[in-house]
N, C-alpha and C positions, 0 to 999 in steps of 0.2 A: 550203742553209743551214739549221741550226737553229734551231728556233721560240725565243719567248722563254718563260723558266723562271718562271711567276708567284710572287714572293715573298709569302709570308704572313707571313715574321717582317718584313718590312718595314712593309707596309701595318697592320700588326697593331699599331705600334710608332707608326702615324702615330695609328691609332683610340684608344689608352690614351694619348697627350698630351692629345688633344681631349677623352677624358674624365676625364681628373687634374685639367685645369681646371675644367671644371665638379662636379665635385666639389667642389673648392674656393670653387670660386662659390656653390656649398651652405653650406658648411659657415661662410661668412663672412656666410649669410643663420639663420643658429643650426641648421642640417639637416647633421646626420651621416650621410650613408649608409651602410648595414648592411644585410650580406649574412648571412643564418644559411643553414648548412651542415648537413644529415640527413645522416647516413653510419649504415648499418641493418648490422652482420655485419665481419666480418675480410675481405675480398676485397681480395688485396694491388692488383689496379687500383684498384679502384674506390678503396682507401684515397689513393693515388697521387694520381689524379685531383682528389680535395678539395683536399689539399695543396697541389696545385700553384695551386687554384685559389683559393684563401685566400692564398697567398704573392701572387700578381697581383695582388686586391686590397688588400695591403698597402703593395704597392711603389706605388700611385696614390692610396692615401688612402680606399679604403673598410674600413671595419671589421667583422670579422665573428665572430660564434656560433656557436663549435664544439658540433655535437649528434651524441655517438655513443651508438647503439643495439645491444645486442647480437643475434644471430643469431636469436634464440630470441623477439625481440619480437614481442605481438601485431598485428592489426590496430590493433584500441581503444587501445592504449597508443602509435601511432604516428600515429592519428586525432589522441589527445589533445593531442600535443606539436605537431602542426601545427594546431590549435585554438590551444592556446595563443601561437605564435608570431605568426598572423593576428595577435593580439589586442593584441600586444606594440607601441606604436608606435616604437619605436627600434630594428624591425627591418623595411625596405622591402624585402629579396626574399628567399626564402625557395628551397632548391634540396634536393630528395632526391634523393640519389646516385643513377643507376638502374645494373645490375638489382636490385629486393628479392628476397629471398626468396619460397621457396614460399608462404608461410601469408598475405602480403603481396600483396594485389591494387595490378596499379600505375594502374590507372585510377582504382580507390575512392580512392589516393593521391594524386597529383596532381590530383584533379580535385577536395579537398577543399580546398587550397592557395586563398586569397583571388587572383581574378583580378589586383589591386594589385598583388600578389606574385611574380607568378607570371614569376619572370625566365628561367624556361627557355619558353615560351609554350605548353605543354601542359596547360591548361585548358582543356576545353572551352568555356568563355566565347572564353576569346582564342583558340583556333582559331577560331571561329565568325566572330571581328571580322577577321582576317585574310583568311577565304570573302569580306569582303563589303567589302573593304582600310580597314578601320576599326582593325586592330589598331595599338596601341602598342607590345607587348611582343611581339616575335615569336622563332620558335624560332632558337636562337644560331647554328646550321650552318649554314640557309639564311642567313642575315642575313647569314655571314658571305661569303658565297658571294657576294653581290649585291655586297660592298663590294669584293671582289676586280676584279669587273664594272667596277665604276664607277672603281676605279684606272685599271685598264689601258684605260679608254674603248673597253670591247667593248659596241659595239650589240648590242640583243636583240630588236626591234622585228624581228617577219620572220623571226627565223630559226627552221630547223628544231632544236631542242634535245632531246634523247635523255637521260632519267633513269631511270639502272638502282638506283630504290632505289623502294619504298612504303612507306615507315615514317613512322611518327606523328613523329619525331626530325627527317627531314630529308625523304624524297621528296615525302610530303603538304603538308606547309607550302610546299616549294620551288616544287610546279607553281600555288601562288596567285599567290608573289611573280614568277614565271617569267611568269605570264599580265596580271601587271599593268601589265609592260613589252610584252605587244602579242607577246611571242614563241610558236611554235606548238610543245605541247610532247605528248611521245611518252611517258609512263610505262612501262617495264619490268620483271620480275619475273622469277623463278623459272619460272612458266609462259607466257612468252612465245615464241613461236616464231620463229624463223629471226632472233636475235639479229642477229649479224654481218649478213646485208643490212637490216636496220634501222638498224644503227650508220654502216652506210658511207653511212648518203642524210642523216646528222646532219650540221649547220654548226657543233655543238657537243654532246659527251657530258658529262654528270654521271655518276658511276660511285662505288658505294656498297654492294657485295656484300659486303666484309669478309673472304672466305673463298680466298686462292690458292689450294692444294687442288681447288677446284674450279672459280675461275673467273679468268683474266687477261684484261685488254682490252690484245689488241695489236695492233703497228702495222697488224697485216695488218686489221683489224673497223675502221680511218678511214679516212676521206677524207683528199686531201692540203690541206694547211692547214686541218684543225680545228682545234677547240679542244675541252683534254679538261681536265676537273677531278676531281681523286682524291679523294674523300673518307672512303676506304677504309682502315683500322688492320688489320692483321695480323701475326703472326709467320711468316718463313719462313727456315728455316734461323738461326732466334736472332735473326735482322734485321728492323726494322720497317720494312714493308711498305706497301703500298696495292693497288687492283685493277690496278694499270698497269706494265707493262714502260716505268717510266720513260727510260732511258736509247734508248729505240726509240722509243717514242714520240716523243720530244721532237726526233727528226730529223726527222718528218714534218707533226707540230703546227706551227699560228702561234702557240700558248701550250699550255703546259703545268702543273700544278701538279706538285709533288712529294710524296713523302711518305718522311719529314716538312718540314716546313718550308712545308707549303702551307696547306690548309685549317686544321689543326690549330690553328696557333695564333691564326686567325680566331675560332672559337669561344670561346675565353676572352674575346679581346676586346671578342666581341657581349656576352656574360654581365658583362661591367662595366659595358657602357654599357647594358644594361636595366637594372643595380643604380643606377645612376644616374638612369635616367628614371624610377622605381618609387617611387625617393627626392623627384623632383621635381615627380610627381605626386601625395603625401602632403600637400604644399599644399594642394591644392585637394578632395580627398579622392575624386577620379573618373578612369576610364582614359579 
């Protein structure tokens, strides 16, 4: 029998009800939320990706500040405008598009961003609160990853979980939230050896390489009844992709996500509801 197909546009659709009302519960306590949006250069994703993400907040009632930068922007002039925004209080989260440019440090960047702020959770401040599970704001992909968890009522407590990603965006964050539920988790890379018998002693893979070309997880690298989550955006052959020979997969999984339609639109949804809790903790002026 095949596993079941973990839906993101579903669950993703339960998280923006839950925070269209409180928003609104804001906004009837005199609190607008507002999301100001950095876009640095012409990069037709990355343009894309604002978009889309400006249009979600609109459809639930937060409002937001469009800031485009041309290619050629300095550091200092990109310091300045996120100086400025901190400062702004009728804007609770603040998001630079990533990747910047060369001339563009994205640590100097986002780690200038007011922790308050900081709705993507790559401040060094708010990673640090998340190391020691104090964060509020935390990185959109994992969050969204856990809320997937918590639909489908997949225990984590015990199990062996396999994360083929180390990035600041998603694997780093993911093995705090991974650890807070008591699961035992295995980090993977580029230089790690004998991938596949690593995968197959997994109860659960996270999979986040980005790149077909060089790397698919398929059915043959699981166990029977895993569970695999994609978190992976590629083009292959014009079609968007993830790391996973979905349709093979998903005969041997107990869950599956897909892509698209899995993680992806998790992510947006984490990204409203910290524009919301950024907004709600402007109250009180502390994370």
């Amino acid at each position: 029998m095949p596993g079941t197909k973990i839906d993101g546009l579903l669950v993703s659709s339960e998280v923006r009800e839950l925070v269209k009302k409180a928003a609104s519960e804001l906004k009837a306590q005199g609190i607008s939320p507002c999301l100001a949006t950095v876009l640095v250069g012409d990069n037709p994703a990355s343009a894309t990706y604002v978009k889309n993400k400006q249009k979600a907040c609109s459809e639930i009632g937060i409002a937001t500040k469009d800031h485009k930068l041309s290619s050629d922007v300095t550091q200092a002039e990109l310091n300045s405008l996120i100086d400025t925004l901190n400062r702004d209080s009728e804007v609770h989260g603040i998001l630079v598009q990533l990747p910047l440019p060369p001339q563009c440090d994205e640590f100097e960047t986002t780690s200038r961003i007011s922790p308050l702020k900081d709705v993507d959770g790559l401040t060094p401040h708010n990673a640090g609160l998340l190391s020691m599970k104090k964060a509020l704001l935390k990185a959109c992909t994992p969050s969204g990853i856990m809320e997937l968890f918590d639909h489908y009522n997949i225990e984590l407590a015990g199990k062996n979980i396999v994360v083929i990603n180390r990035s600041n965006l998603v694997g780093k964050p993911l093995l705090h939230l991974l650890l807070e539920k008591n699961a035992t988790v295995t980090m993977c890379h580029s230089k790690t050896k004998d991938l596949e018998r690593i995968c197959k002693n997994a109860d659960i893979i996270i999979t986040g390489v980005g790149d077909r070309a060089k790397f698919t997880l398929t059915p043959q690298m699981i166990r029977e009844s895993a569970i695999v989550i994609d978190v992976a955006t590629s083009r292959l052959n014009g079609k968007l992709v993830g790391d996973c020979d979905f349709d093979g997969i998903i005969q041997k999984a107990s869950f599956a996500s897909p892509v698209p339609g899995g993680v992806g639109p998790m992510t947006i949804a984490m990204l409203l509801k910290n524009t919301v809790t950024a907004a709600s903790m402007s109250k009180i002026g502390r994370i």
